[in-house]
C-alpha positions as CSV (number, residue, x, y, z in Angstrom):
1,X,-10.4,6.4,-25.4
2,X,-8.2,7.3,-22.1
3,X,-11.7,5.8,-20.2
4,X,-11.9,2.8,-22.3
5,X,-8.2,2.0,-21.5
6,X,-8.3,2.5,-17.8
7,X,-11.4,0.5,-17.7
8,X,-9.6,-2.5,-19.5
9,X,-6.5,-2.3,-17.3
10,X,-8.9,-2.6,-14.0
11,X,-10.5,-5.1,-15.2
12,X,-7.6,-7.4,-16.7
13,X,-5.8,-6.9,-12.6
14,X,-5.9,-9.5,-10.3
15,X,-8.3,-9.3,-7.8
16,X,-6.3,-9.1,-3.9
17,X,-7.3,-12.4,-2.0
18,X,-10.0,-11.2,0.7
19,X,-8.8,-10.6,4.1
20,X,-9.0,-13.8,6.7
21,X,-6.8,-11.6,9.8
22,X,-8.8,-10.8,12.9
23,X,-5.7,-8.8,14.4
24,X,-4.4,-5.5,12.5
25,X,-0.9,-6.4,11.4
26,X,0.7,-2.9,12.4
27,X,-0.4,-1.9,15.8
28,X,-2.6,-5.8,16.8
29,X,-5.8,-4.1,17.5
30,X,-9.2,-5.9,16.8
31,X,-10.5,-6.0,13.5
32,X,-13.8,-7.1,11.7
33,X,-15.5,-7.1,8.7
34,X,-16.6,-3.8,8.7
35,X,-12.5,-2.6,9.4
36,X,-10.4,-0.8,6.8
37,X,-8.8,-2.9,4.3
38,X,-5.5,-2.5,2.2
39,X,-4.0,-4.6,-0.5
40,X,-0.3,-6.2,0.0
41,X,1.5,-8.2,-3.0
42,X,-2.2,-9.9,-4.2
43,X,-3.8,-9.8,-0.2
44,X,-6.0,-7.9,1.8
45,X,-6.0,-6.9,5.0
46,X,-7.9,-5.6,7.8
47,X,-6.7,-2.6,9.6
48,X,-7.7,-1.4,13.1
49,X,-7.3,2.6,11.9
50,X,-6.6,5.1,9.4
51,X,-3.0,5.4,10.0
52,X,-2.0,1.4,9.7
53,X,-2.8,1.6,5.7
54,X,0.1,4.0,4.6
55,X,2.8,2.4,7.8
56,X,1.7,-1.3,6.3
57,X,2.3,-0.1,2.5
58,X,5.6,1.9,3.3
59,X,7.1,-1.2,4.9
60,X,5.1,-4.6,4.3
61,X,8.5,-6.9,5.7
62,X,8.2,-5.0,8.7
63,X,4.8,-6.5,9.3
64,X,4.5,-9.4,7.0
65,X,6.2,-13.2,7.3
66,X,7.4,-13.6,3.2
67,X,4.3,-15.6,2.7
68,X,1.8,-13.5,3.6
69,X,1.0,-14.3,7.2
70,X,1.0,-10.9,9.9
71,X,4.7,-11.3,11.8
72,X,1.9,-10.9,15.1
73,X,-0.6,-14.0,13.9
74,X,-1.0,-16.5,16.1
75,X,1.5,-19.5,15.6
């Protein structure tokens, strides 16, 4: 039963929007494809290392304009 509901409540989520950022929005390091991803308020995004996921999570207005955009995205 505990399955069944866990199962529902994944599936019923919203799905993150896929990451579109080539720059890591912590420290500004390269990122691809391939890089590390973490969801913020409904978007992904690509980090250059281990370390950016929890920093990004912890404080996402450090980092993040209020509509999503990395505060270090080109203008």
């Amino acid at each position: 039963m505990l399955n069944l509901l866990l199962t529902l409540a994944i599936a019923a989520s919203p799905q993150a929007k896929p990451a579109t950022n080539t720059k890591c929005p912590v420290l500004g390091g390269k990122v691809s494809e391939k890089s590390k991803t973490v969801a913020v308020r409904g978007q992904e995004y690509r980090l250059c290392c281990g370390g950016c996921d929890a920093t990004l999570l912890k404080n996402p207005d450090k980092y993040l304009e209020k509509d999503g955009t990395p505060k270090n995205a080109k203008k």
